[in-house]
N, CA, C and O atoms as a MOPAC input file, in Angstrom:
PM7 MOZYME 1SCF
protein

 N    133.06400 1    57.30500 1    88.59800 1
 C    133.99200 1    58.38000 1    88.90500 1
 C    133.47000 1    59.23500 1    90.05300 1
 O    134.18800 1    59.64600 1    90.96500 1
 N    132.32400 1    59.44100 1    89.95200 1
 C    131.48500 1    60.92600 1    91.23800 1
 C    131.53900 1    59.44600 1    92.48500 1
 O    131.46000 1    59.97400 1    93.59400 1
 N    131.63900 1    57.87400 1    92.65800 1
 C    131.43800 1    56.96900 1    93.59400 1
 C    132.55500 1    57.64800 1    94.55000 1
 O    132.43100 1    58.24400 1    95.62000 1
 N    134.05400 1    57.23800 1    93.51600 1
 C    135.29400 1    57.89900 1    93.95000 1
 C    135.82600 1    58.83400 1    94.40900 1
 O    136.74100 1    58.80200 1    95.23300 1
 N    135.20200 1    60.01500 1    93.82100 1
 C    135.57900 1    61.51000 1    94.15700 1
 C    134.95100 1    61.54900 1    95.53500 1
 O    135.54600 1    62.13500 1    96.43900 1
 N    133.81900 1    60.97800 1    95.74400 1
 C    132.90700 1    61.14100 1    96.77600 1
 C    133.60400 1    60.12500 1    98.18000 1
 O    133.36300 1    60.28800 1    99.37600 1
 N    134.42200 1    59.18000 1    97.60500 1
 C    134.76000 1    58.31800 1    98.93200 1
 C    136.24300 1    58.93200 1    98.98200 1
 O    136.80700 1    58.87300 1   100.07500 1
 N    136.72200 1    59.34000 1    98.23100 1
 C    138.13800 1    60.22100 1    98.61500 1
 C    137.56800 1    61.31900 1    99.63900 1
 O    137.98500 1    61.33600 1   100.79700 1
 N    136.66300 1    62.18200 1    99.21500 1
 C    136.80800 1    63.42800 1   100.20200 1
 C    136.08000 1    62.97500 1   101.12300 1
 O    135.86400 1    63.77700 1   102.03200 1
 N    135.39500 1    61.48200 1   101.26300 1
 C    134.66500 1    61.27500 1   102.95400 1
 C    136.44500 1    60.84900 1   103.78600 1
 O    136.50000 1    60.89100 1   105.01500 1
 N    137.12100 1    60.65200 1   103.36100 1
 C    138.32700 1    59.62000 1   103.71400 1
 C    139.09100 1    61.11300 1   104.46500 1
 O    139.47600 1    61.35900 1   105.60800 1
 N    139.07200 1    61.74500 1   103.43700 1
 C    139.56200 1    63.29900 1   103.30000 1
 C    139.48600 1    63.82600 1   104.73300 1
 O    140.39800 1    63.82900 1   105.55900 1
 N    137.96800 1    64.36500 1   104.91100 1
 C    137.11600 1    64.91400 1   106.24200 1
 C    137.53000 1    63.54300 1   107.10100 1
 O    137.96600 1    63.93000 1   108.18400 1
 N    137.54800 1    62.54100 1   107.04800 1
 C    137.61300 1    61.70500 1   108.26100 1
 C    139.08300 1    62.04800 1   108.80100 1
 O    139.35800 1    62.37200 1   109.95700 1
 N    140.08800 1    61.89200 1   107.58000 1
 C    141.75200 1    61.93400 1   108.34300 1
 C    141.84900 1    63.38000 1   108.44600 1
 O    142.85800 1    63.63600 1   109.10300 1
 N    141.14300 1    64.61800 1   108.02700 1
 C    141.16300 1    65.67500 1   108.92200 1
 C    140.91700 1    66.17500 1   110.41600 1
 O    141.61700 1    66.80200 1   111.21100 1
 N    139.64600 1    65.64400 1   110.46900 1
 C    138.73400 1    65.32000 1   111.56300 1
 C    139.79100 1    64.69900 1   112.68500 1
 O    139.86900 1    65.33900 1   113.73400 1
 N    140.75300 1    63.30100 1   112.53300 1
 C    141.21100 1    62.73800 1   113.52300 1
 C    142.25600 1    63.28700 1   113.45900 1
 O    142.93900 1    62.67600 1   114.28200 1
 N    143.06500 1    64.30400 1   112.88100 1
 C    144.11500 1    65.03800 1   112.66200 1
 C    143.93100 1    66.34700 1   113.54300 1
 O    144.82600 1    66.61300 1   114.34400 1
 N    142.81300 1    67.19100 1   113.44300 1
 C    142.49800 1    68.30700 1   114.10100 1
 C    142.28300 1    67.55700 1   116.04100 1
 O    142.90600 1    68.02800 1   116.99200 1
 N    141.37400 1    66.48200 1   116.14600 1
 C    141.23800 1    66.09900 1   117.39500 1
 C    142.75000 1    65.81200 1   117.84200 1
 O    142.80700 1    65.90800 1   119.06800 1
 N    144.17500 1    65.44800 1   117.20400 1
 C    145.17500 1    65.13100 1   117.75400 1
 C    145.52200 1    66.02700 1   118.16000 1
 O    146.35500 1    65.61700 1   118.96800 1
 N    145.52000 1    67.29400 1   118.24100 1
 C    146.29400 1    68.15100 1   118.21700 1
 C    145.50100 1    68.83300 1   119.33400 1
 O    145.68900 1    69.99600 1   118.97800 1
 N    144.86700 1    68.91400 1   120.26000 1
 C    144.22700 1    69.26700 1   121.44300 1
 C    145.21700 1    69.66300 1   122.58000 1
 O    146.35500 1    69.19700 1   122.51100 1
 N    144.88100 1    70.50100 1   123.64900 1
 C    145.80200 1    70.16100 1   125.06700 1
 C    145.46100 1    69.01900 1   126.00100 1
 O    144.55700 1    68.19500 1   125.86100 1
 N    146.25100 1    69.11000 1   126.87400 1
 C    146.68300 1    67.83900 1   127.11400 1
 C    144.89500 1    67.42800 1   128.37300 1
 O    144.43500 1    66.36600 1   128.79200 1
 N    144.52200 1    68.63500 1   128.50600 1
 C    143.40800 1    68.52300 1   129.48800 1
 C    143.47600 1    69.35200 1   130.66600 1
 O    143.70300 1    70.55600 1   130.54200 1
 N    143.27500 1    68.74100 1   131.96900 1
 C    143.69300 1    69.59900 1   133.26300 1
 C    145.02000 1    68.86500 1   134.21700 1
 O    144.82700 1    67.64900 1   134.20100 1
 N    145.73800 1    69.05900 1   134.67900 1
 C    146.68500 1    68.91900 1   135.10500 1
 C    146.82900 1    68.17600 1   136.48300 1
 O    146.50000 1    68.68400 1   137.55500 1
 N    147.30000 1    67.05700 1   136.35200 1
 C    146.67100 1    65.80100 1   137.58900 1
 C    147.36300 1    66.71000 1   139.06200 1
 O    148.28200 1    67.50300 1   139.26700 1
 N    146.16700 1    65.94800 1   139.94900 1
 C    146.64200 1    66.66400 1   141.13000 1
 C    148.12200 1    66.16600 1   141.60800 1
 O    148.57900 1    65.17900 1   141.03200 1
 N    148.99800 1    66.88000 1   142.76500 1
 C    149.76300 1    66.62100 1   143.38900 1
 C    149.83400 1    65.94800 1   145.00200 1
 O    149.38900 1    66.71800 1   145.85200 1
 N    150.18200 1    65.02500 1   145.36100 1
 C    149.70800 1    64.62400 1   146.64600 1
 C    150.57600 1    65.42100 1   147.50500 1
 O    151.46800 1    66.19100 1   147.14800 1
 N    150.20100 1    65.13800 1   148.66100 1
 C    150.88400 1    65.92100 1   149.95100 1
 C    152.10300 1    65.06300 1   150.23900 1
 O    152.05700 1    63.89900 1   150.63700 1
 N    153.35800 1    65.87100 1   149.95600 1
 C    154.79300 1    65.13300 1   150.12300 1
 C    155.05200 1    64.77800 1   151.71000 1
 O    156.04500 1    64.11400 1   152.00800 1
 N    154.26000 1    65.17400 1   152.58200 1
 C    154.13500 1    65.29600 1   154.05600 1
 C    153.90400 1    63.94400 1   154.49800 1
 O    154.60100 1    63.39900 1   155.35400 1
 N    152.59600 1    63.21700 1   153.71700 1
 C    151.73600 1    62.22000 1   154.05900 1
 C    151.68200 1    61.08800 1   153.03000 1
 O    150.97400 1    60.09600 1   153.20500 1
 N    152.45400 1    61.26700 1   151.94800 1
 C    152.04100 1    60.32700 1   150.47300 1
 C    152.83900 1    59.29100 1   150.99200 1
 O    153.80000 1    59.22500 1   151.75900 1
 N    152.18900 1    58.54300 1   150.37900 1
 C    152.85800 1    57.17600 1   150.60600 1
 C    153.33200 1    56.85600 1   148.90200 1
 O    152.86600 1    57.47600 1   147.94600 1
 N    154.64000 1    55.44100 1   148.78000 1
 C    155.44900 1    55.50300 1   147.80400 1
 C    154.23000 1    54.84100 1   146.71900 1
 O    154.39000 1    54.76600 1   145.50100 1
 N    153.28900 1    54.49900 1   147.28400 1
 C    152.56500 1    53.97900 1   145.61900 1
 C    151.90900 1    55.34900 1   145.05700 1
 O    152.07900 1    55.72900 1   143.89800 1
 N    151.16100 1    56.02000 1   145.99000 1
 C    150.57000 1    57.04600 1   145.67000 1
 C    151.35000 1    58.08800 1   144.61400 1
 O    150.83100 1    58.53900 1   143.59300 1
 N    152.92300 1    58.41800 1   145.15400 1
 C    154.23300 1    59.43700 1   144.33800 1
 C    154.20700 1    58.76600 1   143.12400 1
 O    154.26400 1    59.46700 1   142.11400 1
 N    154.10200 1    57.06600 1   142.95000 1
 C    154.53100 1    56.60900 1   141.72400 1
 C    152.88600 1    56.67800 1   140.75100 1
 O    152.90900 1    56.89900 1   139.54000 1
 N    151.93000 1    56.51700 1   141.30200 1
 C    150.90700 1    57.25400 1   140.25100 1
 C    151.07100 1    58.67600 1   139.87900 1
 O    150.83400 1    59.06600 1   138.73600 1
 N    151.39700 1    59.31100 1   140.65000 1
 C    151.38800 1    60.90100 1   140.22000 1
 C    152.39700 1    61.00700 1   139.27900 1
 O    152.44800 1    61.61300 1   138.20800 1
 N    153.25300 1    60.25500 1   139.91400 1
 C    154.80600 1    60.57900 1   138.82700 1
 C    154.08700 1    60.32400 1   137.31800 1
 O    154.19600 1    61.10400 1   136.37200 1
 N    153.37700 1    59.13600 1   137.30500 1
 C    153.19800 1    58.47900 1   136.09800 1
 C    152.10000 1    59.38300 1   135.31200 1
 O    152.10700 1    59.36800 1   134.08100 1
 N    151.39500 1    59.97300 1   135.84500 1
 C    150.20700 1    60.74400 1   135.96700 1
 C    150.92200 1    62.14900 1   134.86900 1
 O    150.64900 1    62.62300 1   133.76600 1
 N    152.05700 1    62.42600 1   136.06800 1
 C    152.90200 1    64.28200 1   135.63800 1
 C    153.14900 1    63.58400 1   134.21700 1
 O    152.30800 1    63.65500 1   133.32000 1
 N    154.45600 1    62.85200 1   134.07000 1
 C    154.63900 1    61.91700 1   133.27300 1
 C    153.85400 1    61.91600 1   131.65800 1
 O    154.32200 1    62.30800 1   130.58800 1
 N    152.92200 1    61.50400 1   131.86600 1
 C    151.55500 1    61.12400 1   130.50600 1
 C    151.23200 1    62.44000 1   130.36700 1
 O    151.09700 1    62.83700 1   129.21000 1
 N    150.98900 1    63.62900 1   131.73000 1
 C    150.46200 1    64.54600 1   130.81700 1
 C    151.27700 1    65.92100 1   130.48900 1
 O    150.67000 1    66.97600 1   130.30400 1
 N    152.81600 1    65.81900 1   130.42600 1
 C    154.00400 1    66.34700 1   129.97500 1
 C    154.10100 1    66.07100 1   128.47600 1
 O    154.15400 1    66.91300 1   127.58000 1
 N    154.11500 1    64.63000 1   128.35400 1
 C    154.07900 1    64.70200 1   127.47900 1
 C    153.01300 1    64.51300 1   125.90100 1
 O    153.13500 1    64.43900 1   124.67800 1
 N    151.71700 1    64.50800 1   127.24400 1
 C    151.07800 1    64.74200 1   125.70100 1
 C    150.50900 1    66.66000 1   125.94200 1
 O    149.62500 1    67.08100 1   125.19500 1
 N    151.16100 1    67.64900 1   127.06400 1
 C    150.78600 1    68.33300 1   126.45600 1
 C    152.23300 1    69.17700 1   124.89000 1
 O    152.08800 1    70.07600 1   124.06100 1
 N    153.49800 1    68.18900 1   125.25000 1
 C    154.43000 1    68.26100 1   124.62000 1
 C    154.03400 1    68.29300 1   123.27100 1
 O    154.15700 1    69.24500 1   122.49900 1
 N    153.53800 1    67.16100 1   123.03500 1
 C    152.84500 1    67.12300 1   121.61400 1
 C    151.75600 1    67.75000 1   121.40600 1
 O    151.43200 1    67.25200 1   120.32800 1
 N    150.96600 1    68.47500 1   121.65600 1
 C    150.13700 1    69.46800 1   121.60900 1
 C    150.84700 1    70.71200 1   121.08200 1
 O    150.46900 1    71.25400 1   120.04400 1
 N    152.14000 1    71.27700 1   121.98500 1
 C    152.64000 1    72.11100 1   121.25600 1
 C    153.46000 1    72.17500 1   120.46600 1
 O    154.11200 1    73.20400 1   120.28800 1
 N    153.66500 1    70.87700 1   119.66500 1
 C    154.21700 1    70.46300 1   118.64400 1
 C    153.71400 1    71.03100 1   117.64400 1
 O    154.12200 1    71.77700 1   116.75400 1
 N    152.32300 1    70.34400 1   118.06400 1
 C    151.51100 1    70.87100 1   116.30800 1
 C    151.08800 1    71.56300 1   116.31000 1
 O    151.06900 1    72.09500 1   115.20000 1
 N    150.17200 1    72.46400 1   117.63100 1
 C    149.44500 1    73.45400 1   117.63500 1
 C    149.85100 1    74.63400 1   116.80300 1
 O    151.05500 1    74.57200 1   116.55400 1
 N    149.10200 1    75.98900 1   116.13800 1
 C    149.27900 1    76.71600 1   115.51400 1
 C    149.52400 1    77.95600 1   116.25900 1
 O    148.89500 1    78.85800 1   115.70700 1
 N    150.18800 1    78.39300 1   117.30300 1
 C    150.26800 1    78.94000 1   118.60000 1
 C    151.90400 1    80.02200 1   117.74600 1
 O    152.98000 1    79.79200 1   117.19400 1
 N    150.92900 1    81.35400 1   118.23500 1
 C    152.41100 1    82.43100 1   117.96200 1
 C    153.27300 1    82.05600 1   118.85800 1
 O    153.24200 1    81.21700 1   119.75900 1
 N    154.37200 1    83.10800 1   118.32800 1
 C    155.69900 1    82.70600 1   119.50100 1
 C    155.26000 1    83.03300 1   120.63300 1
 O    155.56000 1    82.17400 1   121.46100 1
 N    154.51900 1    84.12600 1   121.18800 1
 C    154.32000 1    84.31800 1   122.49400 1
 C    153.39500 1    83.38200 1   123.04500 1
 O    153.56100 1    82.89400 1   124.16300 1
 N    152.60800 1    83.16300 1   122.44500 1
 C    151.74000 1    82.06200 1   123.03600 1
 C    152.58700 1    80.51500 1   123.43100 1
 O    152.28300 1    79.76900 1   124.36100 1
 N    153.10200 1    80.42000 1   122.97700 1
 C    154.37500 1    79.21100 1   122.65000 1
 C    154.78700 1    79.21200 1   123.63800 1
 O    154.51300 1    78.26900 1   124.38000 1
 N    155.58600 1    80.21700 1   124.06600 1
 C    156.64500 1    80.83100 1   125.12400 1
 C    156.02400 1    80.48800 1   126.29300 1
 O    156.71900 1    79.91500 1   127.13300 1
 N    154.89800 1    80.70300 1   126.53500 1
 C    154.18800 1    81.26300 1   127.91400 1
 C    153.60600 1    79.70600 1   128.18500 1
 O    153.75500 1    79.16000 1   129.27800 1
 N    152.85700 1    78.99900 1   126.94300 1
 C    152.63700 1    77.37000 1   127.31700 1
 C    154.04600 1    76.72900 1   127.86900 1
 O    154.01900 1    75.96000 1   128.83000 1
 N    154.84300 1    76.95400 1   127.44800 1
 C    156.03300 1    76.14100 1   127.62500 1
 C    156.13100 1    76.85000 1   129.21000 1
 O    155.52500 1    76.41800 1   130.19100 1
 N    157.16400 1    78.19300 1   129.19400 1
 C    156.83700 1    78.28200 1   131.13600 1
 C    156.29900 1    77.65400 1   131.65200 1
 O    156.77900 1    76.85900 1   132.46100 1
 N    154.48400 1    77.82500 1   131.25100 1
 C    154.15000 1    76.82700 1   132.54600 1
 C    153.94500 1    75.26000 1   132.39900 1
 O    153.21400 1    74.71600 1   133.22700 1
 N    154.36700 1    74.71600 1   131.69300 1
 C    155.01800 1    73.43000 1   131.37000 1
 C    155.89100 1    73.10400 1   132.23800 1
 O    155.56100 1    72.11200 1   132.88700 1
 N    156.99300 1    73.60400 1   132.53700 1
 C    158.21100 1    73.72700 1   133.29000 1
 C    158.19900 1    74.25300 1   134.52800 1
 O    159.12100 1    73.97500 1   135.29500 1
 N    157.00500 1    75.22000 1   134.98300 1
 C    156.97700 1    75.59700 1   135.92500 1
 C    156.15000 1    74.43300 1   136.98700 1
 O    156.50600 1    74.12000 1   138.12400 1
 N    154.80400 1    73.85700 1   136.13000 1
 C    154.37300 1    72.92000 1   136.61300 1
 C    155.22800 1    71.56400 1   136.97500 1
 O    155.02500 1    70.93700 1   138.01400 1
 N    156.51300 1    71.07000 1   135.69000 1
 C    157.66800 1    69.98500 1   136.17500 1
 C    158.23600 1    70.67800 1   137.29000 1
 O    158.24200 1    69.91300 1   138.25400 1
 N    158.63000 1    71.59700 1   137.52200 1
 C    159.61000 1    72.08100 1   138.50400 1
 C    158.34500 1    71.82700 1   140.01500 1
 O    158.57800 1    71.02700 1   140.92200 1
 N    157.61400 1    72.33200 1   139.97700 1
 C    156.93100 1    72.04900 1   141.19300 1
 C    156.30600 1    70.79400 1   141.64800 1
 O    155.82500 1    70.75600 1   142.78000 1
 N    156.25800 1    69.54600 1   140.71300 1
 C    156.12700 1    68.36100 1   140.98200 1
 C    157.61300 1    67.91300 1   141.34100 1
 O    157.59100 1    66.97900 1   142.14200 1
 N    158.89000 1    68.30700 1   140.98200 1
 C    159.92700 1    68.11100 1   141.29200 1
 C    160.05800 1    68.76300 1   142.57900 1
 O    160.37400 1    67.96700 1   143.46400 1
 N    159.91400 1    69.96700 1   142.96500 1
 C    159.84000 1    70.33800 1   144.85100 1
 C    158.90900 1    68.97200 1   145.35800 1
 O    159.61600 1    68.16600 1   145.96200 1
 N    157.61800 1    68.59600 1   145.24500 1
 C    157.01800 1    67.60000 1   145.87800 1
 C    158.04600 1    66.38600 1   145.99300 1
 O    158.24300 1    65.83000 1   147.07300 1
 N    158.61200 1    66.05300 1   144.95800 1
 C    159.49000 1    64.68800 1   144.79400 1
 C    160.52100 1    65.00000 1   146.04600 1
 O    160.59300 1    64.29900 1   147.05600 1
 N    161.41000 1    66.34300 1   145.75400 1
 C    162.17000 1    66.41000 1   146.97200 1
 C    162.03000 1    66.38700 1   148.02100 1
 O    162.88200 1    65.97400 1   148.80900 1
 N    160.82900 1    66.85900 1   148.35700 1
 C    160.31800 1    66.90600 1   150.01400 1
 C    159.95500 1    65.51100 1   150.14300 1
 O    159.99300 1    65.06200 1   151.28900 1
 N    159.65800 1    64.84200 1   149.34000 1
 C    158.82000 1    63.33500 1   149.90900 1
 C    160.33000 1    62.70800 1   150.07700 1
 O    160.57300 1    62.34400 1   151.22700 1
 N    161.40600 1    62.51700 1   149.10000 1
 C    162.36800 1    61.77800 1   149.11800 1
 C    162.64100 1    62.30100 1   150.89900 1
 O    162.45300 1    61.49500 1   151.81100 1
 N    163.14000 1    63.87700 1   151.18600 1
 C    163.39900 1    63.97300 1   152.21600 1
 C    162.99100 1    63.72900 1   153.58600 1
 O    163.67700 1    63.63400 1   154.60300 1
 N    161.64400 1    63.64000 1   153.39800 1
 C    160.73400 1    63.09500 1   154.45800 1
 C    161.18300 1    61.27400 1   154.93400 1
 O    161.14000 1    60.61900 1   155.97600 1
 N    161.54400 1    61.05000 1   153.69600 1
 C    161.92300 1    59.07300 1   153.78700 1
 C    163.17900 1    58.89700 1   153.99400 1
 O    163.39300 1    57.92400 1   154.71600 1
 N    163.94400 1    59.35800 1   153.70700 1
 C    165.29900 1    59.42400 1   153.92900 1
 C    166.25100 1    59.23100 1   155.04300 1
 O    167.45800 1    59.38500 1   154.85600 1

């Protein structure tokens, strides 16, 4: 019985452990290339880049334990950061065009 109790709560701490690490931000925020000079493979890494880390900082504030204001203000610059990879997209489209 104490074998059991004892391999439940290691199981316990382990799926806590990888539960608390899920829930992290997303990291630092990939650079943007120069819409002036990028060339189309370069836009399509970044895209893919903005992309992956939208949405895992999406899920970050899914679970995170974050008041409303704190909430509020991650999300702005969530959106503020899409919106300004979206000016880069426009200027590059316009530059090729």
């Amino acid at each position: 019985m104490k074998k059991l109790v004892l391999t439940c709560i290691f199981y316990c701490g382990t799926a806590m452990t990888s539960f608390a690490l899920a829930c992290e931000p997303a990291g630092e925020k990939p650079e943007f290339p120069d819409p002036n000079t990028a060339e189309t493979p370069q836009m399509v890494m970044a895209n893919n880049a903005v992309r992956e880390y939208v949405a895992a900082q999406t899920e970050y504030l899914n679970c995170a334990r974050l008041n409303a204001a704190q909430h509020r203000r991650e999300v702005r610059e969530l959106e503020e950061f899409a919106e300004e990879f979206n000016e880069i997209i426009r200027a590059f489209r316009a530059r090729n065009s």
